[in-house]
C-alpha positions in Angstrom: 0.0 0.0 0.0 1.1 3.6 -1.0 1.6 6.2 1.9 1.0 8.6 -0.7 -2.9 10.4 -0.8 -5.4 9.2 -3.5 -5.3 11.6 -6.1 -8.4 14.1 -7.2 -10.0 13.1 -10.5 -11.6 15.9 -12.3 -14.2 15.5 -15.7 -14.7 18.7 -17.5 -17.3 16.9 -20.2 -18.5 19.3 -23.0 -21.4 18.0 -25.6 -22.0 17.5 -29.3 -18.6 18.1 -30.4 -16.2 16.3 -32.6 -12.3 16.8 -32.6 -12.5 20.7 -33.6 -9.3 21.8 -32.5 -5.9 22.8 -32.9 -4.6 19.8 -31.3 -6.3 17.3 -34.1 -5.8 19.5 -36.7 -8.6 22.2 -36.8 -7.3 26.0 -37.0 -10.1 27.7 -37.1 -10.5 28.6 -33.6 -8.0 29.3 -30.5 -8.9 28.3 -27.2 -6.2 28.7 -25.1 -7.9 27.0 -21.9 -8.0 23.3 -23.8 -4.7 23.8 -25.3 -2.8 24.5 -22.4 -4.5 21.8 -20.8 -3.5 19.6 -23.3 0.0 21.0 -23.8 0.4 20.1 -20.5 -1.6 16.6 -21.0 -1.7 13.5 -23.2 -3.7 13.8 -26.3 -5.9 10.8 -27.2 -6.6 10.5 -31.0 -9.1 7.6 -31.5 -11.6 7.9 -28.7 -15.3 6.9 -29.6 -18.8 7.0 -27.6 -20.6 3.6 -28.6 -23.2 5.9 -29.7 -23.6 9.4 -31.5 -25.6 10.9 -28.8 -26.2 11.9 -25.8 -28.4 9.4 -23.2 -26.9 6.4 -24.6 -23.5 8.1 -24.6 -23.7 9.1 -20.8 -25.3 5.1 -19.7 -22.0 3.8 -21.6 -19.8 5.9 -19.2 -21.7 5.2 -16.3 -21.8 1.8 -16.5 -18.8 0.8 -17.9 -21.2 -1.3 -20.3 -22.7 -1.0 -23.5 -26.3 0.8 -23.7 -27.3 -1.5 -26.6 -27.1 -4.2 -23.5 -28.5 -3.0 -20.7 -31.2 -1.4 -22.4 -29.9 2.1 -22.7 -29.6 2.3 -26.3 -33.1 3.9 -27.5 -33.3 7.6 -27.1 -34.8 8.4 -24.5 -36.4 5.1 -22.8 -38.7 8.0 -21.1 -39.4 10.1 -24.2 -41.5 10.4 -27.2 -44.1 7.7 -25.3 -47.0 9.2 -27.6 -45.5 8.7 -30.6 -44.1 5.1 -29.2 -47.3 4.3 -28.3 -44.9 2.3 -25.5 -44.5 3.1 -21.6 -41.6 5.2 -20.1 -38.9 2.9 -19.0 -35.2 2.8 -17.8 -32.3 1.0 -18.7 -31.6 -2.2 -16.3 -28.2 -3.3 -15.8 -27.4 -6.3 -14.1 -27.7 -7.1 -10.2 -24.1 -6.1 -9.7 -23.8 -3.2 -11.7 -23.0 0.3 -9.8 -22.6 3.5 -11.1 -19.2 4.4 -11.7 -19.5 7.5 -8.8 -20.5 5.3 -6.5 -17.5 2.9 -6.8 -15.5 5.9 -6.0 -17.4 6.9 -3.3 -17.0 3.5 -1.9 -13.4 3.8 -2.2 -13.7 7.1 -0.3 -14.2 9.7 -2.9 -16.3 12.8 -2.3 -18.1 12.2 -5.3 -20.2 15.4 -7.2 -22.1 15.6 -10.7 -22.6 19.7 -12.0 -25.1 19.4 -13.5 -26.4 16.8 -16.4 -26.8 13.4 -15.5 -28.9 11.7 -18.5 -27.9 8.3 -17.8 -31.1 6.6 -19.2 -32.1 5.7 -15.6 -32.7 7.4 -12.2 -29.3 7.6 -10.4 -29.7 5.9 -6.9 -29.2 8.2 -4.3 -26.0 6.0 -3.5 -24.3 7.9 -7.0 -23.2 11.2 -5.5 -22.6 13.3 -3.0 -23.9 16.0 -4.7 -25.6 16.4 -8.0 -26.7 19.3 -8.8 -25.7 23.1 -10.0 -24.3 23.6 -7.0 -22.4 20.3 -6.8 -18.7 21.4 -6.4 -15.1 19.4 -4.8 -15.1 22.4 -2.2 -17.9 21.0 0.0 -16.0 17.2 0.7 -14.5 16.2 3.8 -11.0 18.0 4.9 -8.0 16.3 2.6 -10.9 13.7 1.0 -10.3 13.2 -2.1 -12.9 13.8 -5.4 -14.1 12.6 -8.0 -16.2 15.7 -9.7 -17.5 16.0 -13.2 -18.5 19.0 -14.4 -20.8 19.3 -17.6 -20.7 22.2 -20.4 -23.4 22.1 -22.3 -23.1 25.3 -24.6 -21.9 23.3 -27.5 -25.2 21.5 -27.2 -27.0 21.3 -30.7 -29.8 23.7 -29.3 -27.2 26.2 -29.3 -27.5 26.2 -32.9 -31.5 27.4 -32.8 -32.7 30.4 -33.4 -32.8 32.8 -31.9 -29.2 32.6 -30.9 -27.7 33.0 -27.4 -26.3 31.2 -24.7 -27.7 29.0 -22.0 -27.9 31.1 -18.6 -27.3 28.5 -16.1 -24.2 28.1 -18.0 -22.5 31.4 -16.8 -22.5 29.5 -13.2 -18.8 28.4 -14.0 -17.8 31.8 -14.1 -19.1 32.5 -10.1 -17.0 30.9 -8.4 -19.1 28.6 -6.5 -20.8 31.5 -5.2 -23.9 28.7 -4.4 -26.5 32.3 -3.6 -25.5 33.8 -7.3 -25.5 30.6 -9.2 -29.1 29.7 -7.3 -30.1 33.4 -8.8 -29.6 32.4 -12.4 -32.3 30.6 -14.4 -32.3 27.1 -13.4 -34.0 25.7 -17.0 -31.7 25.3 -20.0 -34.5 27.0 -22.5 -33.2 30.3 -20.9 -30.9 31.8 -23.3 -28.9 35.0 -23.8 -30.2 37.5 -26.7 -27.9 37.2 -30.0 -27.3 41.3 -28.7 -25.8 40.2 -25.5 -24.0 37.3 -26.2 -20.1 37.3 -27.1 -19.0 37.1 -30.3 -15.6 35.1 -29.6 -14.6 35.1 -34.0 -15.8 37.2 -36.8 -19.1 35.5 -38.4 -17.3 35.7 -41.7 -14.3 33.6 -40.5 -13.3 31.3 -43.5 -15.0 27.5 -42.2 -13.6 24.3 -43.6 -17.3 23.2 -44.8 -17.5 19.0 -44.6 -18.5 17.7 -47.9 -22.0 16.1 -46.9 -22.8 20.3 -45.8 -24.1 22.6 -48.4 -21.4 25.8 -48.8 -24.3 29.0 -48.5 -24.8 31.4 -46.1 -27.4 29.8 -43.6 -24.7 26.7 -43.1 -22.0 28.9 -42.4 -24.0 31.0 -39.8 -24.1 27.3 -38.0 -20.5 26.8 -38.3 -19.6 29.9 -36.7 -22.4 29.4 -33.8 -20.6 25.9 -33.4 -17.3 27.4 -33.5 -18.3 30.6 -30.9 -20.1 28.2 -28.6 -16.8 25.8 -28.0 -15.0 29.4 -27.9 -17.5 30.6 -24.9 -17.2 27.0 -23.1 -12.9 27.3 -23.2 -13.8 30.4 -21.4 -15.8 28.2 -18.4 -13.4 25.5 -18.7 -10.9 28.0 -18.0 -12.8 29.4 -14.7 -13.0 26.0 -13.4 -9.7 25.0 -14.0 -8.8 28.5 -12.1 -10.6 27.7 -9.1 -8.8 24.4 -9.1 -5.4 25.7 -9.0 -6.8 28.6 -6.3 -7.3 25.8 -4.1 -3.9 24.1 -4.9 -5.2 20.9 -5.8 -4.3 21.4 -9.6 -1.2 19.3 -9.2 -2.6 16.5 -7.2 -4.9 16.1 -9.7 -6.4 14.2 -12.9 -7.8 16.4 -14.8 -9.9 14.5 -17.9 -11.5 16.5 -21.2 -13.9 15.0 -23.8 -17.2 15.2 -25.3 -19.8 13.2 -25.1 -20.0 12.4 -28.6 -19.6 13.6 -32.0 -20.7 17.4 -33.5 -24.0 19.2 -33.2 -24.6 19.1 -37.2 -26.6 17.3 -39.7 -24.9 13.9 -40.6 -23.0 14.3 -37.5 -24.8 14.0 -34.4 -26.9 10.8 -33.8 -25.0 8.7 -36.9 -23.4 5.7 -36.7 -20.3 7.3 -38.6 -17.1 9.2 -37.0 -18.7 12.6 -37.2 -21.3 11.2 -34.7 -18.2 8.7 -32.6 -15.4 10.5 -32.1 -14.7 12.9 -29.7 -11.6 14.9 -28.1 -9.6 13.4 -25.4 -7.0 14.9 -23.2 -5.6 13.9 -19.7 -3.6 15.6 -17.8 -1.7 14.1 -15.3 -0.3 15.8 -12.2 2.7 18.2 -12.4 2.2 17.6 -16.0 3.8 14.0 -16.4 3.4 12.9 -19.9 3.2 16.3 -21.4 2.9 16.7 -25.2 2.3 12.7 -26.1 0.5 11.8 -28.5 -2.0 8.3 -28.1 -3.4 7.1 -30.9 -4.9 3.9 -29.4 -8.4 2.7 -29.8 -10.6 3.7 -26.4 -14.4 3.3 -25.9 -16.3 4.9 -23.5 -16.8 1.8 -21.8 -13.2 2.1 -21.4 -13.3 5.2 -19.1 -15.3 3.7 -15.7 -12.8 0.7 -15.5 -9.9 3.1 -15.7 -11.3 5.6 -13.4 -11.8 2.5 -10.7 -7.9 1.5 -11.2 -7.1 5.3 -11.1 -8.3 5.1 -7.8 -7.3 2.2 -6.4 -10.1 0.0 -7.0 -10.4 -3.4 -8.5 -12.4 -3.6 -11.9 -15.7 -5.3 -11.7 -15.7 -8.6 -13.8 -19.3 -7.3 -15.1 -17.7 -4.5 -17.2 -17.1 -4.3 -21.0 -14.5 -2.0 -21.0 -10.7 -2.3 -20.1 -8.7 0.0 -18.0 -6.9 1.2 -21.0 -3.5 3.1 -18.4 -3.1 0.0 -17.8 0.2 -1.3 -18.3 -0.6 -5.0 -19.5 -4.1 -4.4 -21.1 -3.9 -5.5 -24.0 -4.4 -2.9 -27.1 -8.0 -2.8 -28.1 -8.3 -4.0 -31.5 -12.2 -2.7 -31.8 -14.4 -0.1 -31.0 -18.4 -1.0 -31.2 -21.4 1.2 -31.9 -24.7 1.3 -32.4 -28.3 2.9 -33.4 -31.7 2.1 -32.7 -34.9 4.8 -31.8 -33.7 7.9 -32.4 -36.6 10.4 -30.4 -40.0 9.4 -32.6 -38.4 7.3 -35.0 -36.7 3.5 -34.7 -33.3 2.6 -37.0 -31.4 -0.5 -35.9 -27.6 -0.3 -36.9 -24.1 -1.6 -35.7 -21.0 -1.0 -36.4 -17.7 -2.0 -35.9 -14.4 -0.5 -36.5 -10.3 -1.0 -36.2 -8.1 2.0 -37.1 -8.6 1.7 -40.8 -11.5 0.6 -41.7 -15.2 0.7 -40.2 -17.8 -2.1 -41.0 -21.3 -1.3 -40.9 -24.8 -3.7 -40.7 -27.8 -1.7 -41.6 -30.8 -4.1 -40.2 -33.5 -1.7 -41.7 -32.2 -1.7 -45.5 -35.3 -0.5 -46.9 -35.0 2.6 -45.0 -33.2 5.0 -45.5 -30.6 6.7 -43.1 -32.1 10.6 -42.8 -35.1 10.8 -40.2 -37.5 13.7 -40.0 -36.8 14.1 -36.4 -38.2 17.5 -35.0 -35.7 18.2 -32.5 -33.1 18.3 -35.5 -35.2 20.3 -37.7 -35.2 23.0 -35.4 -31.7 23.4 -36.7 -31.4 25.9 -39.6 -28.7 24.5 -41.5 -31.0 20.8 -41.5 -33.9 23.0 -42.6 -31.3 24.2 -45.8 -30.3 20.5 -46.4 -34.5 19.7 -46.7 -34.8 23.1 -48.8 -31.7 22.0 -51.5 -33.2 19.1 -51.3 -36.7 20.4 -52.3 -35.4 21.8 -55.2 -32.5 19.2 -56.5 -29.5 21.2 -55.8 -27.9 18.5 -53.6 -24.1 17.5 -54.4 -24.2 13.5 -54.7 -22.6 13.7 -51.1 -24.8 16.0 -50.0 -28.0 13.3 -51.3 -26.5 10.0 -50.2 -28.1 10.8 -46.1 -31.1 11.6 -48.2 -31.0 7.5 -49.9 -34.6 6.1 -49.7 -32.5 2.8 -48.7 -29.4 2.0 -47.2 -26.8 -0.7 -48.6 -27.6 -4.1 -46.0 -23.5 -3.7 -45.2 -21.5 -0.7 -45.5 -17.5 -0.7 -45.3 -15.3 2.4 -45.5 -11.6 3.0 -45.6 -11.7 5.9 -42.7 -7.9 6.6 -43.2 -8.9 7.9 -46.8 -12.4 8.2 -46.4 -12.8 10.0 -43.3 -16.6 11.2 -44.2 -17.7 7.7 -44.6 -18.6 8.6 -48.1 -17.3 5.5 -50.5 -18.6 2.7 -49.6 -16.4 -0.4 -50.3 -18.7 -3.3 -49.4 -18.7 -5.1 -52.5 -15.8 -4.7 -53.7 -13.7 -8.0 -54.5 -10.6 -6.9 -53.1 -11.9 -6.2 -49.6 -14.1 -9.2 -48.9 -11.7 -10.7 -46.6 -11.7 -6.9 -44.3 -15.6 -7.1 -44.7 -15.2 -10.5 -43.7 -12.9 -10.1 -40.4 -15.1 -7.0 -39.2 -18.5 -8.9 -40.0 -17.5 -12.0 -37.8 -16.6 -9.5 -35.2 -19.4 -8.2 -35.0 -21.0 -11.4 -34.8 -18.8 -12.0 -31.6 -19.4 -9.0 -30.0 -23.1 -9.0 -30.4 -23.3 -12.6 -29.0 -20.8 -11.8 -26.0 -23.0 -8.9 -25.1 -26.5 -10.4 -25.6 -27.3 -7.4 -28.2 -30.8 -8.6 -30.5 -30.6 -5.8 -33.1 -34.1 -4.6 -34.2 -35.5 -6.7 -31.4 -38.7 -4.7 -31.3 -38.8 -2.0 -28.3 -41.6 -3.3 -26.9 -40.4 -7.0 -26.6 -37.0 -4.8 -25.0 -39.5 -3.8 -22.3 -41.0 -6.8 -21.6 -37.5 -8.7 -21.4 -36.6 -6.0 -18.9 -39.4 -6.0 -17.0 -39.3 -9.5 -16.8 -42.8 -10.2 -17.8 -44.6 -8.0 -16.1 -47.0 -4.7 -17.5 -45.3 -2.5 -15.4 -42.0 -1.0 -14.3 -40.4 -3.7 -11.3 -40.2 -1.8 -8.2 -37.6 -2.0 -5.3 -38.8 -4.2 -2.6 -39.1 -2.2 0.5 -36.0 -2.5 2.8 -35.5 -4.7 5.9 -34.7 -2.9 8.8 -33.0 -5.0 11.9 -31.8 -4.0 15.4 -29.2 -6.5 17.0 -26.7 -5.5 19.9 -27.5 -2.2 19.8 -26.8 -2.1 16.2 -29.1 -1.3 12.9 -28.7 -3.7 9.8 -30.8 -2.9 6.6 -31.0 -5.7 3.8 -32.8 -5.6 0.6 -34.7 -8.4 -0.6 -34.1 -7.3 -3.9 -30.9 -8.4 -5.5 -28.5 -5.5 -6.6 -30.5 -2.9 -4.3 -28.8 -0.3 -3.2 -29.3 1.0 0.2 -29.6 4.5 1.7 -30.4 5.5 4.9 -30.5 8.8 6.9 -30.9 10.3 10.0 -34.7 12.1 10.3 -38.0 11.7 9.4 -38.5 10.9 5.6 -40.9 13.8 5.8 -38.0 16.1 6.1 -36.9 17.4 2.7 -33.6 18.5 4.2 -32.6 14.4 4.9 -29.0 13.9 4.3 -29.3 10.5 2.3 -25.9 8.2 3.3 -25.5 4.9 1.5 -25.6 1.6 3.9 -22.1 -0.5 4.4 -22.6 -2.2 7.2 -24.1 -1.9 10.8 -24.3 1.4 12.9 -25.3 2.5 15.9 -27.9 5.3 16.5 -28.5 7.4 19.4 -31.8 6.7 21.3 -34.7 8.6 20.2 -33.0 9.0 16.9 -35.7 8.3 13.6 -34.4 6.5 10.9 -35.7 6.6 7.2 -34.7 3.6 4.4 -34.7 3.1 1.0 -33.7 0.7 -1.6 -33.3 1.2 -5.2 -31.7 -1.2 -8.1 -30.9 0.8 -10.8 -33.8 0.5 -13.3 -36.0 -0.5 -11.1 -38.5 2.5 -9.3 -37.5 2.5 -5.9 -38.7 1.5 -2.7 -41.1 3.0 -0.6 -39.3 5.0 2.4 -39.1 2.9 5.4 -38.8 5.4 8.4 -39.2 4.2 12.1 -38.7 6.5 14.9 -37.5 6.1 18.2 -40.0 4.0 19.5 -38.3 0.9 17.8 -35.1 2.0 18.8 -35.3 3.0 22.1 
C-alpha cells in the first residue's frame, strides 16, 4: 500500500462536439484554456462513444457497459411515449452493476455531478454526493479526495436554434461557487442569452472548412460559426474551473480529464453511426504535468473510461464490465471499438457498427429505410432546414444526397484513413471481402458476448426487462433489523442499493448516506430507508422513529 494520498479526479465533459481543435488539426479557432491543458496533457486521437448521442453516450460511461445491452440504447427510454405508443422505461443493468460514482465513493471519494446526468435511468441516491448546479469538490471532507465532473453544455446542438444566445445556467462556472449567485440564475436550459448580449468570440465571416456532406451558403455557415463561438464561450468556463482548481492548490494533485460526449451538433453528425457522430476529443492531464505533449493514438471506448477511473483510484475492476482500463500497463491494445443505433426520439433505426483503425464495418438491419429521419428536434436546426430546402429543389451534391437514400446498402465498409466522411462505400468490392469479412465475424462476436438482438422490437425490449410484467419492477421495501444495539438494513431485492438517513422521511432536508454495514444510532434517533436497483422504481421510504429504537 502507498503512503501517498489518493489523487483528485476531475471530468470537465463538454457536448455535441467532434475533434474541432488545434490539437487534431482544426485552425479555425484558438482556445487557449483546452490547449494549455493539453499541452500540458496527453492527447488521445481515436476515442469513440458507442453511440452518437447523448443518453446512450452518458449510460455507456456510467456503466462501464454497452447501452445497446443494458437497455440504454433507445433515445430516451422515457421520451416520445405518444409517438411510441410504448411506456416510459429505464435501462436495467445487471444485479451487480453500480454507477461508476459510486464505486468511487466506496473507495472514499467525495463524489459530485454539476449538473447533467442523463444516464437513461434514475441515479440511486447511493451515486453522489452531490448532483446538482451547485455540486462542487469544495464542499467534501477536509483532505478527502474527489471525483467531480463538471458538464458544459453550450456546445449542445440547441445552441444552434434560433434565436441565438447562450444557456444562462451556463455562466455559473464563471461565479465561483458562489452557491447564492448561481441559485439566482435561471435554473432551465430553455433560458438563453439575446444574439445582442452574447459574445462574439470570432468574426461570423471567419473562413469554415465546410465538410463535404454540408451545403457551402450562407445559412450553413452561420451554423458553423455558432458551433465554432459556442466551444470558444465553453474554453472560457473551462478555463474558470480549472482556475478555481489551482486557487485551491489541488491542480497538481490532480487528474484532470477532457472529452465530449460524442460527436458534432450538425446534420450527418450528431446521432450517426459514422465518426462525425463517434469521435470525440480526449486529453488527460496528469499531475505536475507527467506525460506532457504525447501523443496516443490507441483505440478507447467509453466503456473504457469507468474501469480506468476504478484503477485510477485504487479500485479493482468489476468482472461485469465491458470495458478495459486502458492506463493500464498490461491491457492489451483494443483492436475494436463498437457502436450502435436504434430509436432515435420518434423514429426507430437499428444499426451496428464495428471499426479498427482503418476501416469501419457497418450492418444496416433496416435496408429499406433510409438513413435521414425527419426528427423535429433536429429540424429546429437551420442549416437541416437548408439540407431539406436543397433538397426540395435538387441542388444536392451527390454527397450531399446520399443521407437523403430512400435505402441504405444491407452492409457498409469504408476506408476511414482515406475516407474519413464515410462517403465511399467499399462493401462489395472484391478486393476487400476478406476486411468485410474479419469485421462482419466480429461483429458477430461482440453481439453474441454482449446479448445485443438488433431490431429486437422496443416493446419486446421492455418486456425482457421488466421480466414479464406490465409495469415498471419496483424495489422491494428494505429490511430494517436491530441487534446488539446495532441497525442492519437488507434488501430483498438483489442489486439494491441501500440508503439510509438520519430524520424523518418527511423532512426534505434528509441527508441521504448509503448503507455499508451496521451502525449504531442514538436513542430517540428516527431512521428513514430506502432501496433502489438501478432501473428499477424504488422502494417505498421505510422510516421508524424512536420507539423501535429505544
Amino acid at each position: 500500500m502507498s503512503d501517498k494520498p489518493p489523487l483528485n479526479i476531475l471530468w470537465l465533459v463538454i457536448e455535441d462536439m467532434s475533434p474541432l481543435l488545434n490539437e487534431y488539426g482544426d485552425n479555425t479557432l484558438a482556445t487557449p484554456n483546452i490547449s494549455s491543458l493539453a499541452s500540458e496533457g496527453v492527447v488521445y486521437t481515436n476515442v469513440f462513444s458507442p453511440s452518437g448521442v447523448c443518453a446512450p453516450s452518458r449510460a455507456a460511461i456510467a456503466l462501464g457497459m454497452y447501452p445497446s445491452a443494458v437497455g440504454a440504447n433507445n433515445m430516451r427510454t422515457t421520451s416520445n411515449t405518444q409517438e411510441t405508443g410504448l411506456p416510459s422505461y429505464e435501462a436495467v443493468p445487471p444485479a451487480e452493476a453500480k454507477m461508476l460514482s459510486q464505486y468511487l465513493r466506496e473507495l472514499g471519494y467525495y463524489t459530485t455531478n454539476n449538473l447533467k446526468e442523463d444516464y437513461q435511468f434514475k441515479a440511486p441516491k447511493t451515486a453522489w454526493h452531490d448532483s446538482s448546479a451547485l455540486a462542487h469538490w469544495r464542499d467534501r471532507a477536509q483532505r478527502q479526495p474527489f471525483f467531480a465532473v463538471v458538464n458544459f453544455t453550450t456546445t449542445h446542438e440547441s445552441g444552434l436554434f434560433e434565436p441565438y444566445g447562450f444557456r444562462e445556467i451556463e455562466f455559473r462556472h464563471y461565479l465561483n461557487n458562489d452557491k447564492k449567485a448561481i441559485t439566482a440564475l435561471p435554473q432551465h436550459h430553455s433560458v438563453k442569452t439575446t444574439e445582442a448580449d452574447t459574445p462574439v468570440h470570432l468574426p461570423k465571416d471567419t473562413d469554415f472548412n465546410i465538410p463535404p456532406y454540408l451545403p457551402d451558403t450562407p445559412v450553413v455557415r452561420r451554423d458553423m460559426w455558432k458551433m465554432y463561438n459556442n466551444l470558444a464561450e465553453t474554453d472560457r468556463q473551462i478555463g474558470a474551473v480549472l482556475q478555481q482548481l489551482k486557487d485551491d492548490g489541488l491542480y497538481d494533485s490532480t487528474i484532470i480529464v477532457f472529452y465530449s460526449d460524442h460527436g458534432g451538433p450538425l446534420p450527418r453528425q450528431k446521432r450517426l453511426i459514422y465518426d462525425s457522430g463517434l469521435k470525440v476529443p480526449m486529453f488527460i492531464r496528469f499531475p505536475h504535468a507527467k506525460g506532457a505533449g504525447a501523443r496516443d493514438d490507441q483505440l478507447i471506448s467509453f466503456v473504457d473510461l469507468a474501469p480506468t477511473t476504478i484503477a485510477l483510484a485504487g479500485g479493482e475492476i468489476p468482472s461485469h464490465m465491458h470495458g478495459r482500463n486502458f492506463l493500464g500497463q498490461n491491457t492489451p491494445a483494443r483492436k475494436y471499438i463498437h457502436a450502435a443505433v436504434d430509436r432515435l426520439d420518434e423514429y426507430t433505426d437499428a444499426i451496428r457498427a464495428v471499426r479498427d483503425k482503418q476501416f469501419k464495418y457497418i450492418r444496416n438491419y433496416r435496408p429499406n429505410q433510409g438513413y435521414y429521419l425527419p426528427l423535429a428536434y433536429r429540424e429546429k436546426i437551420p442549416s437541416m432546414q437548408e439540407l431539406l430546402r436543397l433538397k426540395a429543389s435538387g441542388q444536392l451534391s451527390e454527397a450531399q444526397a446520399q443521407w437523403f437514400r430512400s435505402q441504405k446498402p444491407a452492409e457498409e465498409l469504408f476506408d476511414v484513413e482515406a475516407d474519413p466522411h464515410e462517403l465511399n462505400n467499399l462493401a462489395g468490392l472484391p478486393e476487400y471481402a476478406d476486411t468485410l469479412h474479419r469485421l462482419s465475424s466480429e461483429m458477430d462476436r461482440w453481439l453474441a458476448q454482449i446479448g445485443d438482438t438488433p431490431n429486437l422490437p422496443e416493446s419486446e425490449l421492455i418486456a425482457g426487462l421488466w421480466q414479464g410484467q406490465n409495469t415498471q419492477p419496483q424495489t422491494a421495501q428494505p429490511v430494517v433489523e436491530k441487534s446488539h444495539g446495532k441497525i442492519s438494513l437488507t434488501s430483498p431485492t438483489p442489486g439494491a442499493n441501500i440508503s439510509y438517513s438520519l430524520g424523518n422521511s418527511s423532512d426534505a432536508s434528509l441527508h441521504w448516506q448509503p448503507y455499508y454495514e451496521p451502525f449504531e444510532v442514538e436513542t430517540g434517533t428516527a431512521i428513514s430507508v430506502i432501496a433502489h436497483r438501478i432501473g428499477y422504481q424504488e422502494s417505498l421510504v421505510v422510516t421508524l422513529g424512536c420507539v423501535y429504537l429505544c
